[in-house]
LUMFILUM-171896 format. One record per residue (C-alpha): x, y, z; residue number from 1. Coordinates in nm, 2 decimals, m for minus. Layout:
<nodes>
+--------+--------+--------+-----+
!     c1 !     c2 !     c3 ! num !
+--------+--------+--------+-----+
!      X !      Y !      Z ! NUM !
...
+--------+--------+--------+-----+
</nodes>
This chain:
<nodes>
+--------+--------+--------+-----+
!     c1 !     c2 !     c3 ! num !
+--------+--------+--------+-----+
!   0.00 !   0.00 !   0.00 !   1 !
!   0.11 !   0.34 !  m0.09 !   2 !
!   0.18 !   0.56 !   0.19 !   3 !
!  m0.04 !   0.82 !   0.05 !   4 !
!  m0.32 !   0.62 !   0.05 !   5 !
!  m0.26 !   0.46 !   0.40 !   6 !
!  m0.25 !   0.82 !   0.52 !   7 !
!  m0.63 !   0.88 !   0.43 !   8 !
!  m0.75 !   0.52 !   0.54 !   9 !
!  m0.64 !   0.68 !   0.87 !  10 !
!  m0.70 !   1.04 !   0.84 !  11 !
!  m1.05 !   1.04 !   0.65 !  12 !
!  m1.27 !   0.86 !   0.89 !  13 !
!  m1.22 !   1.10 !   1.17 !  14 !
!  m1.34 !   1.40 !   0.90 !  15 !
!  m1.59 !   1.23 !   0.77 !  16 !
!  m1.79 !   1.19 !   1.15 !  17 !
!  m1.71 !   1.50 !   1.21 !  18 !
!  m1.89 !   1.64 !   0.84 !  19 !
!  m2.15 !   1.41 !   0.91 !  20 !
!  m2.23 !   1.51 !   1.23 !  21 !
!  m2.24 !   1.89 !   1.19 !  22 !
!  m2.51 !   1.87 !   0.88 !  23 !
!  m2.73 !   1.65 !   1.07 !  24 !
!  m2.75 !   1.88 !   1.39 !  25 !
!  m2.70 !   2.24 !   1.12 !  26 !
!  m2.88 !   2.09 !   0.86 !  27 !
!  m3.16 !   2.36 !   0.81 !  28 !
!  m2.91 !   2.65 !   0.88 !  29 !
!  m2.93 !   2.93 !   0.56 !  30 !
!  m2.61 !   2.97 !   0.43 !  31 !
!  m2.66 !   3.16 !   0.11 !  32 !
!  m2.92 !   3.35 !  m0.04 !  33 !
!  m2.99 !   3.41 !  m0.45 !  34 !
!  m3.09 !   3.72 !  m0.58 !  35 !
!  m3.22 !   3.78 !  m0.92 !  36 !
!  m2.94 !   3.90 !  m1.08 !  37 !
!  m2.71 !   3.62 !  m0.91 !  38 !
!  m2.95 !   3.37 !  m1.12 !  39 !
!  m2.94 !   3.55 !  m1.45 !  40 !
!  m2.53 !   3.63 !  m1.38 !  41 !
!  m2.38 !   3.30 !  m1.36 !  42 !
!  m2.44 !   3.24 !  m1.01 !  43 !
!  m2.17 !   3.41 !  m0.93 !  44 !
!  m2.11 !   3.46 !  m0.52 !  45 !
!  m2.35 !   3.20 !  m0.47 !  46 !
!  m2.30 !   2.96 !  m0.14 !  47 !
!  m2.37 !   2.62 !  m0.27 !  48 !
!  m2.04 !   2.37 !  m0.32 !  49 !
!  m1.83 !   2.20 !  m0.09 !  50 !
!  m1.44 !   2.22 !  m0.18 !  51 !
!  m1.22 !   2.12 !   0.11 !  52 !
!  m0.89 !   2.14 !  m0.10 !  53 !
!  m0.85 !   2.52 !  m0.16 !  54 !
!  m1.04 !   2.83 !  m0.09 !  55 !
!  m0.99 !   3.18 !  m0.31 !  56 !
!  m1.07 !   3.47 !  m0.03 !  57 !
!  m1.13 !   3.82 !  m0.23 !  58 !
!  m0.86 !   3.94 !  m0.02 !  59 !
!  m0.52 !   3.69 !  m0.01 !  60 !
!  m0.61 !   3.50 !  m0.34 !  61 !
!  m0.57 !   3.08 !  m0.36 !  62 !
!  m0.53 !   2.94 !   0.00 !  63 !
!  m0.46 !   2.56 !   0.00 !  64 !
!  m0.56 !   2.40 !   0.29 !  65 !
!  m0.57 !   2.69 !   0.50 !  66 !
!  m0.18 !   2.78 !   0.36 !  67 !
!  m0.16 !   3.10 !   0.18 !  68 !
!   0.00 !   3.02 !  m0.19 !  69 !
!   0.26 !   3.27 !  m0.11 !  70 !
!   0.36 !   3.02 !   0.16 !  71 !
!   0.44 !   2.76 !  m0.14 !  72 !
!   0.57 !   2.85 !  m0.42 !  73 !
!   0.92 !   2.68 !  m0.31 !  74 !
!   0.72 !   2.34 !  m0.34 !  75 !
!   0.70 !   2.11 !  m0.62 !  76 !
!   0.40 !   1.96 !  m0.76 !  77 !
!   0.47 !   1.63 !  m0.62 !  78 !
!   0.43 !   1.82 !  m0.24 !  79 !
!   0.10 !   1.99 !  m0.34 !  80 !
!  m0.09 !   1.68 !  m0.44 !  81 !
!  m0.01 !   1.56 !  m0.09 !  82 !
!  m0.10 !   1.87 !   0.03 !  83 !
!  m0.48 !   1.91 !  m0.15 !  84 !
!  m0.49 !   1.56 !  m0.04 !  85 !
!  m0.42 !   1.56 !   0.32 !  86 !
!  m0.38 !   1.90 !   0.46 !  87 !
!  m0.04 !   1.84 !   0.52 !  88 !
!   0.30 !   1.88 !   0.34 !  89 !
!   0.48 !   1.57 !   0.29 !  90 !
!   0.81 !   1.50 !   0.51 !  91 !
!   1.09 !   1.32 !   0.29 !  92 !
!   0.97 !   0.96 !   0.29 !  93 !
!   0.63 !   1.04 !   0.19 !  94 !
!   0.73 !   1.25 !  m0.05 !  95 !
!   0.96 !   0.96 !  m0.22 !  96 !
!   0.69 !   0.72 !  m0.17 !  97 !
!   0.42 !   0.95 !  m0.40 !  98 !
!   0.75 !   0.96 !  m0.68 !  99 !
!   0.78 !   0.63 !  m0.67 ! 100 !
!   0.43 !   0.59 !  m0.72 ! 101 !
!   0.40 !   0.83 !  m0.99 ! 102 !
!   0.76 !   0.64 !  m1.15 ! 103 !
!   0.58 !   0.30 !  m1.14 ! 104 !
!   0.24 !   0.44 !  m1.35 ! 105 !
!   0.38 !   0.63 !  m1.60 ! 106 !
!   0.40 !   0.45 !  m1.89 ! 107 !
!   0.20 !   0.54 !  m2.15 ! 108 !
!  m0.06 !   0.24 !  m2.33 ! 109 !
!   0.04 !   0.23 !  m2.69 ! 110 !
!  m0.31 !   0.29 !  m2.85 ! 111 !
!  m0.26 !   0.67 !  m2.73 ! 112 !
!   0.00 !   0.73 !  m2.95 ! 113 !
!  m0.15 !   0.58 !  m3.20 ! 114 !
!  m0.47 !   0.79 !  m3.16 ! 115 !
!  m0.27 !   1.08 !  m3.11 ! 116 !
!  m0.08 !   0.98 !  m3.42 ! 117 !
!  m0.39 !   0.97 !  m3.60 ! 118 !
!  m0.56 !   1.30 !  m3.55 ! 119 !
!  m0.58 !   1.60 !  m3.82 ! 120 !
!  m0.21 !   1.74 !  m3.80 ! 121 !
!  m0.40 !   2.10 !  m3.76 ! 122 !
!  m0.60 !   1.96 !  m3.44 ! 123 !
!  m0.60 !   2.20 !  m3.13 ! 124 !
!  m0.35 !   2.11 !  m2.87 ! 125 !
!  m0.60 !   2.07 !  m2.63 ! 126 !
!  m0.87 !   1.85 !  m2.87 ! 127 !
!  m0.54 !   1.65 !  m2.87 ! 128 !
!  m0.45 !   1.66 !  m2.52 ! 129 !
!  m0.83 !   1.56 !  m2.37 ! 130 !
!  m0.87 !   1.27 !  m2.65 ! 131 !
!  m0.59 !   1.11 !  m2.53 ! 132 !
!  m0.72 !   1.12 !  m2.12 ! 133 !
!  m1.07 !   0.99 !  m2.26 ! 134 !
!  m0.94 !   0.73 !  m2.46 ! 135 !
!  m0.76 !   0.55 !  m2.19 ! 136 !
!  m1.13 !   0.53 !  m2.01 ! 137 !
!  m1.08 !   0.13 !  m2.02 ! 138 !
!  m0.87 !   0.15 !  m1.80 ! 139 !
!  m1.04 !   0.28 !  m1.47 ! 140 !
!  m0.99 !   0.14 !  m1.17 ! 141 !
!  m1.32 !   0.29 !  m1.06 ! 142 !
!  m1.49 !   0.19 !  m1.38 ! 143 !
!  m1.38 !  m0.16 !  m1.26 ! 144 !
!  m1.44 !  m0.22 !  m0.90 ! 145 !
!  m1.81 !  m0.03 !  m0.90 ! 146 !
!  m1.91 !  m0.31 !  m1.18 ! 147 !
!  m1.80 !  m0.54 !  m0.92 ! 148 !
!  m2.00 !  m0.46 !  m0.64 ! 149 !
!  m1.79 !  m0.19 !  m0.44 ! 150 !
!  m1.94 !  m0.05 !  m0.15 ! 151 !
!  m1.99 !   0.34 !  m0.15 ! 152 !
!  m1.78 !   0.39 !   0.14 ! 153 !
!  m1.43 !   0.30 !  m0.03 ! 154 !
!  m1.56 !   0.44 !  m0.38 ! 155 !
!  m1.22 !   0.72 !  m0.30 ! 156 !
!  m1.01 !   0.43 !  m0.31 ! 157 !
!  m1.01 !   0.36 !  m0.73 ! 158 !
!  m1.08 !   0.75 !  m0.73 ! 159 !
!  m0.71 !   0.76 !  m0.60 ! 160 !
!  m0.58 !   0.48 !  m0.83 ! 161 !
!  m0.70 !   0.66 !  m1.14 ! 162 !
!  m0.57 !   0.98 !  m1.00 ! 163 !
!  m0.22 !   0.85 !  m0.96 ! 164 !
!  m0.23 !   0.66 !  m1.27 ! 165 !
!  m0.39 !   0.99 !  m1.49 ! 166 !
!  m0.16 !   1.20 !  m1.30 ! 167 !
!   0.16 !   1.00 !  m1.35 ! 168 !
!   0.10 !   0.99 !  m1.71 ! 169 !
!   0.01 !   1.37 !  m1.80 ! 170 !
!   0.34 !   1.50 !  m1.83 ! 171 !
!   0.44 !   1.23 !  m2.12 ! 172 !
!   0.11 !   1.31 !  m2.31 ! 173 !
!   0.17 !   1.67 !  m2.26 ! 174 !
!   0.47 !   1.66 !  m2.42 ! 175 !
!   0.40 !   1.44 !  m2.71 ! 176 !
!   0.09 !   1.66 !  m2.81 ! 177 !
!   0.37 !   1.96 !  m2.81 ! 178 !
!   0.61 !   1.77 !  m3.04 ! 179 !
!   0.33 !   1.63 !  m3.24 ! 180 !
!   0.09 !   1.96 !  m3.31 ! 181 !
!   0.45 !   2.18 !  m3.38 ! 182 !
!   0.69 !   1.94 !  m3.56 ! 183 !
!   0.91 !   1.93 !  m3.29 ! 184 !
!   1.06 !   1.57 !  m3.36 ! 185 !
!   0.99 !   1.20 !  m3.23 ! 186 !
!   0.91 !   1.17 !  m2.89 ! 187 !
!   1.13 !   1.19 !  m2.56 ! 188 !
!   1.14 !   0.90 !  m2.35 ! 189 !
!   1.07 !   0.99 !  m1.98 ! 190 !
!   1.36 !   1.00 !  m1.72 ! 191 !
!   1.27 !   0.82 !  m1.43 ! 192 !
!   1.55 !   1.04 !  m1.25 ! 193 !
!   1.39 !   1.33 !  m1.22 ! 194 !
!   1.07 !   1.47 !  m1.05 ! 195 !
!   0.74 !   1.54 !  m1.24 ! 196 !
!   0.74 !   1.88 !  m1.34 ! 197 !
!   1.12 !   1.85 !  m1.44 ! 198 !
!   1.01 !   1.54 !  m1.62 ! 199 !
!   0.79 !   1.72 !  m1.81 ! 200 !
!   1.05 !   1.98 !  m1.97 ! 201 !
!   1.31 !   1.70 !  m2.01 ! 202 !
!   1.03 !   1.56 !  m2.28 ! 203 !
!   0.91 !   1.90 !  m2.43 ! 204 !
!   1.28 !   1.92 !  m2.54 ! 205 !
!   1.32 !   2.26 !  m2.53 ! 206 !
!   1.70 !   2.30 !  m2.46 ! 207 !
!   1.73 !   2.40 !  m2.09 ! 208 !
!   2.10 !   2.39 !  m2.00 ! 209 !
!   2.06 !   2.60 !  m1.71 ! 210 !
!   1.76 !   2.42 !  m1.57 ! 211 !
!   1.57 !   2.76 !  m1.51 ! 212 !
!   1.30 !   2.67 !  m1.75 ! 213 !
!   1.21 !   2.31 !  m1.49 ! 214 !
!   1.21 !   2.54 !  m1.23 ! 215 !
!   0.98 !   2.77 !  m1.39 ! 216 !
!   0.75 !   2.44 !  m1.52 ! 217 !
!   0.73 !   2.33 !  m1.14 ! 218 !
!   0.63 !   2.66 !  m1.05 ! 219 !
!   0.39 !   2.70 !  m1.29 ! 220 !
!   0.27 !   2.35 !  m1.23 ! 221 !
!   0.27 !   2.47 !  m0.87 ! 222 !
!   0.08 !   2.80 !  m0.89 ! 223 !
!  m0.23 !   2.63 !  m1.18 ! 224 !
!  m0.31 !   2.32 !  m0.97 ! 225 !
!  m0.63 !   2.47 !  m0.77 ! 226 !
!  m0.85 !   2.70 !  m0.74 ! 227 !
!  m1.14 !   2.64 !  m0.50 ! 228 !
!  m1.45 !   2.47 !  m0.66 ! 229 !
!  m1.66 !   2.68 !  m0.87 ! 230 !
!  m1.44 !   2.76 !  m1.16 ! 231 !
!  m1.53 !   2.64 !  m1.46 ! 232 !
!  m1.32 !   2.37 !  m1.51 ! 233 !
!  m1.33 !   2.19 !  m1.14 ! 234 !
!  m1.74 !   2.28 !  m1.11 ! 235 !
!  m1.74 !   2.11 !  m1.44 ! 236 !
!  m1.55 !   1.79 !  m1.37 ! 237 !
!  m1.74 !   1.79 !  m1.04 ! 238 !
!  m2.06 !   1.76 !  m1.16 ! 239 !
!  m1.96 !   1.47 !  m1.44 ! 240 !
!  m1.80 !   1.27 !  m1.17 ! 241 !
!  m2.11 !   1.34 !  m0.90 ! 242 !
!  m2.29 !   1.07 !  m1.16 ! 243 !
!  m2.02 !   0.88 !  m1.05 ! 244 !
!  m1.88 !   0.91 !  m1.40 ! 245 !
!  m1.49 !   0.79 !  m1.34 ! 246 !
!  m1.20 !   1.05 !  m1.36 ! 247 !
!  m1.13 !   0.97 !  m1.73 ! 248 !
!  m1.43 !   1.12 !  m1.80 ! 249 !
!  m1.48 !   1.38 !  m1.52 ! 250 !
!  m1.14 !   1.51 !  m1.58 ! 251 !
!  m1.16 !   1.54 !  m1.97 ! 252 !
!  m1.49 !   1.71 !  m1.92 ! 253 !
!  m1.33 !   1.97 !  m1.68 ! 254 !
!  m1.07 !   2.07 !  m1.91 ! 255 !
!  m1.26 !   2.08 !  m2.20 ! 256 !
!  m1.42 !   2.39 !  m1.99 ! 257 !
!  m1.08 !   2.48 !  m1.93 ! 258 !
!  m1.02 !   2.56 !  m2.31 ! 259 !
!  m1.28 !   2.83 !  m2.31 ! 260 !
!  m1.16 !   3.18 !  m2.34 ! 261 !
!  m1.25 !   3.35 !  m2.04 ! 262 !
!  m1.12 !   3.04 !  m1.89 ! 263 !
!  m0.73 !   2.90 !  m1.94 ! 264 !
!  m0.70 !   3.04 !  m2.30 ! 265 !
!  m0.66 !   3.42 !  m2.09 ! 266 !
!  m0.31 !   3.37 !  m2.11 ! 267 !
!  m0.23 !   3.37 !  m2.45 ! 268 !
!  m0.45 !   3.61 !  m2.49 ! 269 !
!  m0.28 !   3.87 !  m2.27 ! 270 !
!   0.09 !   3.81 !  m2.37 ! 271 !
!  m0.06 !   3.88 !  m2.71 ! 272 !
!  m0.22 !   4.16 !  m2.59 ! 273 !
!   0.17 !   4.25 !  m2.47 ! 274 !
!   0.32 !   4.17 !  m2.78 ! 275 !
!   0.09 !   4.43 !  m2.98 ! 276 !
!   0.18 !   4.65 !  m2.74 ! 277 !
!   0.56 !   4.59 !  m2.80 ! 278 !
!   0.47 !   4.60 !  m3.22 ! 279 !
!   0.30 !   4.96 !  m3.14 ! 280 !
!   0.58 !   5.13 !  m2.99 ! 281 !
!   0.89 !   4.91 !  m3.14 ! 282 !
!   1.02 !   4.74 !  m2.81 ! 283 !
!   0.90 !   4.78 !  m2.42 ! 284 !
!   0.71 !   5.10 !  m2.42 ! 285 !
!   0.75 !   5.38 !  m2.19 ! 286 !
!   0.48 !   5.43 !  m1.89 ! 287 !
!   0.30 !   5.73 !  m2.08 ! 288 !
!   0.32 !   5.50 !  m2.38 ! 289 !
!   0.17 !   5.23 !  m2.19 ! 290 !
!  m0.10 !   5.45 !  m2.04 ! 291 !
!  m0.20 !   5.55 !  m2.35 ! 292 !
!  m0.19 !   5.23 !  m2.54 ! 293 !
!  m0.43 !   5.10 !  m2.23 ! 294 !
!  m0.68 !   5.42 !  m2.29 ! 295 !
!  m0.70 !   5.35 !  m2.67 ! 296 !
!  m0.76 !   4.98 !  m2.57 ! 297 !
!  m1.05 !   5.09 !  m2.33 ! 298 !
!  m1.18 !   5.30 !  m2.56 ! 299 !
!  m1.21 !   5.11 !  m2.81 ! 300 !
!  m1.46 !   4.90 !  m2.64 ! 301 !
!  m1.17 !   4.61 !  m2.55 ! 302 !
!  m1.05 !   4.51 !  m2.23 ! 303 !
!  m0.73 !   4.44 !  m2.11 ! 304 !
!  m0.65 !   4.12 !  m2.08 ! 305 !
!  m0.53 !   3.99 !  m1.77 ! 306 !
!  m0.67 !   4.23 !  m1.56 ! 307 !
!  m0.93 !   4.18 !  m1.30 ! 308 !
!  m1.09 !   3.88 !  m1.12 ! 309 !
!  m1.43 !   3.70 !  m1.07 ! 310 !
!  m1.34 !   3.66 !  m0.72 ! 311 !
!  m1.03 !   3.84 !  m0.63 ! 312 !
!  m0.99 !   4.20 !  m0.52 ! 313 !
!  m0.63 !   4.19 !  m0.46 ! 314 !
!  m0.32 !   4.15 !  m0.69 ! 315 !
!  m0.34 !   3.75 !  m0.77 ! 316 !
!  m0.10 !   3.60 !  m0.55 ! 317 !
!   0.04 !   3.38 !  m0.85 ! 318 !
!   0.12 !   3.68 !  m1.05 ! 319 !
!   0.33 !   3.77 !  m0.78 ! 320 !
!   0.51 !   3.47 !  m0.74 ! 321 !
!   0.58 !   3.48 !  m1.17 ! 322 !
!   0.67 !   3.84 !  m1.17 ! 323 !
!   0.93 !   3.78 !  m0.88 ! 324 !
!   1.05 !   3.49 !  m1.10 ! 325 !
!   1.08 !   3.71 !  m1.40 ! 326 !
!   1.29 !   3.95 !  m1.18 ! 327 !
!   1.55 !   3.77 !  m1.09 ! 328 !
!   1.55 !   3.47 !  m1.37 ! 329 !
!   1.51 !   3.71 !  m1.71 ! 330 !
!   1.49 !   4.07 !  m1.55 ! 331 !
!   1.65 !   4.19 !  m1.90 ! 332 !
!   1.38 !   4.00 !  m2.15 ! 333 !
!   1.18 !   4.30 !  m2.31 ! 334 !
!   0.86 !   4.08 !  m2.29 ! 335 !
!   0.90 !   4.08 !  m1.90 ! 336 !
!   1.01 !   4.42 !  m1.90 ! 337 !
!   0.67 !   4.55 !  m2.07 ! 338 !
!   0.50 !   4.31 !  m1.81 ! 339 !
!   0.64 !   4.44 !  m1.57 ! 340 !
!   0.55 !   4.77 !  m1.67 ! 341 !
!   0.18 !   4.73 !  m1.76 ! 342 !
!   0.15 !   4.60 !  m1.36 ! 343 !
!   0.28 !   4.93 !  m1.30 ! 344 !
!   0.06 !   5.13 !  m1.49 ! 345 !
!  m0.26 !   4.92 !  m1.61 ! 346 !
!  m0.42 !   4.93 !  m1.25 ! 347 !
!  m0.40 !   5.33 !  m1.18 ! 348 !
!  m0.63 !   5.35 !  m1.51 ! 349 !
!  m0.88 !   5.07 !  m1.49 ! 350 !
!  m0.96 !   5.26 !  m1.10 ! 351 !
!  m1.08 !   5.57 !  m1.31 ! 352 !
!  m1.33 !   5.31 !  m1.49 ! 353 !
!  m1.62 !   5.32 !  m1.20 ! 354 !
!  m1.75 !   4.98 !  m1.34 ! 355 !
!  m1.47 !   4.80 !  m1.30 ! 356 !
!  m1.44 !   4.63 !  m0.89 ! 357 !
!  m1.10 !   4.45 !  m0.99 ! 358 !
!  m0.83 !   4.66 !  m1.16 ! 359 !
!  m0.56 !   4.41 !  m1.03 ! 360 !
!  m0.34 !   4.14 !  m1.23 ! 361 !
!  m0.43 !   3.78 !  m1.25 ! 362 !
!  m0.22 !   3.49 !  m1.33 ! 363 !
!  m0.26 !   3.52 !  m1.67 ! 364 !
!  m0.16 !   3.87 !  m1.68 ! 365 !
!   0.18 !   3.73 !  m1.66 ! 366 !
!   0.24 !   3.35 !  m1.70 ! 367 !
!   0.24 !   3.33 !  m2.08 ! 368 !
!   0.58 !   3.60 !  m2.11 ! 369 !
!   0.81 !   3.37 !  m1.91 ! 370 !
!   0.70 !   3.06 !  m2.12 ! 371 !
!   0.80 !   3.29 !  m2.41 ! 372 !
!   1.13 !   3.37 !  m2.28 ! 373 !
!   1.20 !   3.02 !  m2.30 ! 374 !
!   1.10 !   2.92 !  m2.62 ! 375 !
!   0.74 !   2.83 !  m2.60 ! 376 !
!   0.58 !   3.04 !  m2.85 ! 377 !
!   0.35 !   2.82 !  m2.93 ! 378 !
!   0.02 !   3.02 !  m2.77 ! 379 !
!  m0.23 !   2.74 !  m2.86 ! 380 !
!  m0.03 !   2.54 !  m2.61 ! 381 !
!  m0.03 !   2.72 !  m2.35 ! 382 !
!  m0.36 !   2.59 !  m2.19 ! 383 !
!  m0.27 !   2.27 !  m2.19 ! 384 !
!   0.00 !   2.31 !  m1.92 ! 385 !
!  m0.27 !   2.49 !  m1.73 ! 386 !
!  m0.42 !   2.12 !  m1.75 ! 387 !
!  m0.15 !   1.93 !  m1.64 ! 388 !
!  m0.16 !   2.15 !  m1.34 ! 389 !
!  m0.51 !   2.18 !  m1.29 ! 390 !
!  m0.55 !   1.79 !  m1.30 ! 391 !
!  m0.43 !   1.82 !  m0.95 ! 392 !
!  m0.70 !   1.96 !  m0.78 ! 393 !
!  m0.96 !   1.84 !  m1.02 ! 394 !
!  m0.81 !   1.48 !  m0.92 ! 395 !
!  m0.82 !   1.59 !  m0.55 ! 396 !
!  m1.16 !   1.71 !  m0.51 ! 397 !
!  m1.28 !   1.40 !  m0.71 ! 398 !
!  m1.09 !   1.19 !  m0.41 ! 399 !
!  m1.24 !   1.39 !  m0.15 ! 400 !
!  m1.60 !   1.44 !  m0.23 ! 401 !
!  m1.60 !   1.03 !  m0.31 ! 402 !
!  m1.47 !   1.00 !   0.08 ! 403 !
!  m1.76 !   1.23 !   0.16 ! 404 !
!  m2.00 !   1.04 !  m0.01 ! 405 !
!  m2.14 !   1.32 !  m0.14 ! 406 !
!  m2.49 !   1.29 !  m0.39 ! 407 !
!  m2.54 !   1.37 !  m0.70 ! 408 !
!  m2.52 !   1.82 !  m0.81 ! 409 !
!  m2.85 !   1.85 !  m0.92 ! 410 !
!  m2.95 !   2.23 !  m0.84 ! 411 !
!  m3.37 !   2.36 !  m0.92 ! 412 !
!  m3.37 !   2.59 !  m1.25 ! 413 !
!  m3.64 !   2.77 !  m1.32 ! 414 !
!  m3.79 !   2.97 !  m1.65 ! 415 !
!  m3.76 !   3.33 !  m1.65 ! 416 !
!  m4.17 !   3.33 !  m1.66 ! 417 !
!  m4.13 !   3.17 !  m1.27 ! 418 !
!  m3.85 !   3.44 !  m1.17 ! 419 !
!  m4.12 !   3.70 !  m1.31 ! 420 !
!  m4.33 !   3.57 !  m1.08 ! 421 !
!  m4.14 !   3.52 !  m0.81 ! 422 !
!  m4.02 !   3.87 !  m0.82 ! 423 !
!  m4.37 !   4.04 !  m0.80 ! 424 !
!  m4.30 !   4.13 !  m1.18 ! 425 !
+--------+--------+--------+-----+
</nodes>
């Protein structure tokens, strides 16, 4: 037995009485009301999930089990799936053992390569990516012990088994679907040597001699991997596998959210956003060149991308943690310099907008420059390494909610000729 999984056969039963307990005796407590405009407004604010891995406060940004992200961005990805898991970091044997784990799963089935081999050579990095994490469906461990009778109280148990062997996998499918999509050569064997997210740029192949560009894949892997429970992508996947739908097809649904626009494709859209900038003004503008880039921008009925938060009313705590990388790993690059800048100037003139609560950074405001730095200009990409990560906590609050036994999401919609009514219209 892995030690990760011994670690919630002892630490879950305790929670779980505990949860139990406190809705039977609070059960009819209110803890969120709906208004109108909440309903017709994508629910946003509403009180209704449960997501014990991460919370996003409107004030400190993404909190992992009650540790502030700016607390762990010196962690590897490896640590933070314990984390989401348990609540706790993982000493140096645990660690290891969840490695090992990850070492022992992570070979690939051939039919993915074929399939992957056999899309259009113009298919969308992610199309590519999510076909090859549906297409290995057969092989759920969940799919296989519910047709065999398991009772609902260990249904976390194959949860976890498809999350380790999904997670340990990722990074080689990752990689291939970069080398396939942009011509970038055969594929790269993994190195059973080295830890995931360095894994994972040892088979991009992008040369790396220095070894900043892992340390900026296992912070980026770090700083993507939650993000409470009612973004798109995790709300998504939560709902698929709440029909007890296994994690191949839970997670590919989540990501598949994930690909939207005002989802993971932001990033791409604001470093091109940065790059137009650049083209305009023939290298890292100024600050009154930037402030008057960002007023034509506005004015021309455009936002600028990157910039404010669904949630957040703070500077995002992962820009923070990529802007303090860009300083001191590439504080030259004119890319990060214009970054840089816009964070400088971009906020002062989105607070003369009254209509906009949020005129601070997120992560996407600066995540998609340092990839550039590197070499990855391949923006189509991009959101697919935001799926590596994200399969973390998508994986995590799979395990957990199985644990809680939670039911099925099924929330009461109503037509607008019932709101009407309702609402004394």
């Amino acid at each position: 037995m892995s030690l990760l999984k011994a670690k919630l056969e002892h630490t879950l039963p305790p929670i779980i009485d505990e949860i139990r307990a406190f809705v039977k005796e609070k059960a009819a407590s209110e803890v969120s009301k709906v208004t109108l405009a909440q309903a017709y407004g994508g629910l946003r604010g509403v009180k209704g999930l449960v997501c014990d891995t991460s919370e996003v406060p409107p004030d400190k940004g993404l909190v992992i089990r009650g540790i502030e992200l700016k607390n762990l961005t010196d962690k590897i990805p490896e640590e933070i799936f314990w984390l989401l898991l348990t609540g706790d970091l993982p000493n140096d044997e645990e660690l290891a053992d969840l490695q090992k784990e990850y070492k022992a799963r992570e070979d690939v089935p051939g039919y993915v390569w074929d399939v992957l081999d056999a899309m259009p050579a113009d298919s969308h990095p992610m199309a590519m990516f999510n076909t090859a994490i549906l297409v290995m469906q057969k092989e759920s461990e969940f799919m296989k012990a519910y047709n065999s009778g398991i009772q609902k109280a260990d249904y976390w148990k194959p949860t976890l088994e498809d999350s380790l062997n999904i997670l340990a996998k990722l990074p080689a499918i990752g990689a291939y679907v970069y080398r396939k999509r942009f011509g970038k050569g055969e594929r790269i064997d993994t190195d059973k040597s080295l830890d995931w997210g360095a894994n994972y740029t040892h088979m991009l192949g992008i040369p790396d001699d220095s070894g900043d560009f892992a340390r900026l894949m296992r912070l980026y892997l770090t700083l993507h991997c939650d993000h409470e429970g009612g973004n798109v992508s995790a709300y998504s996947a939560s709902t698929i596998n709440s029909a007890l739908s296994d994690l191949y097809y839970s997670l590919c649904g989540g990501l598949n959210g994930l690909a939207g626009p005002l989802h993971g494709l932001a990033n791409q859209e604001c470093l091109g956003w940065v790059l137009e900038t650049m083209k305009q003004f023939n290298g890292a503008p100024t600050p009154e060149e930037l402030e008057k880039f960002a007023w034509d921008t506005l004015n021309s009925g455009k936002v600028i991308p990157g910039y404010g938060h669904a949630v957040l009313r703070v500077t995002d705590p992962r820009f923070d943690a990529f802007l303090a990388f860009g300083k001191e790993y590439m504080p030259d690059d004119p890319v990060f310099q214009t970054v840089s800048r816009v964070f400088d100037v971009v906020p002062n003139v989105l607070r003369q907008v009254k209509k906009i609560k949020d005129p601070w950074p997120n992560v996407d405001a600066g995540s998609g420059a340092l990839l550039y730095h590197y070499g990855m200009k391949e923006f189509s990409y991009y959101t697919v390494l935001f799926s590596v990560s994200r399969a973390m906590g998508i994986c995590a609050q799979a395990i957990i909610t199985r644990a809680y036994g939670l039911p099925i999401i099924r929330p009461k919609s109503l037509p607008t000729a019932k709101y009407k009514e309702l609402c004394g219209a």
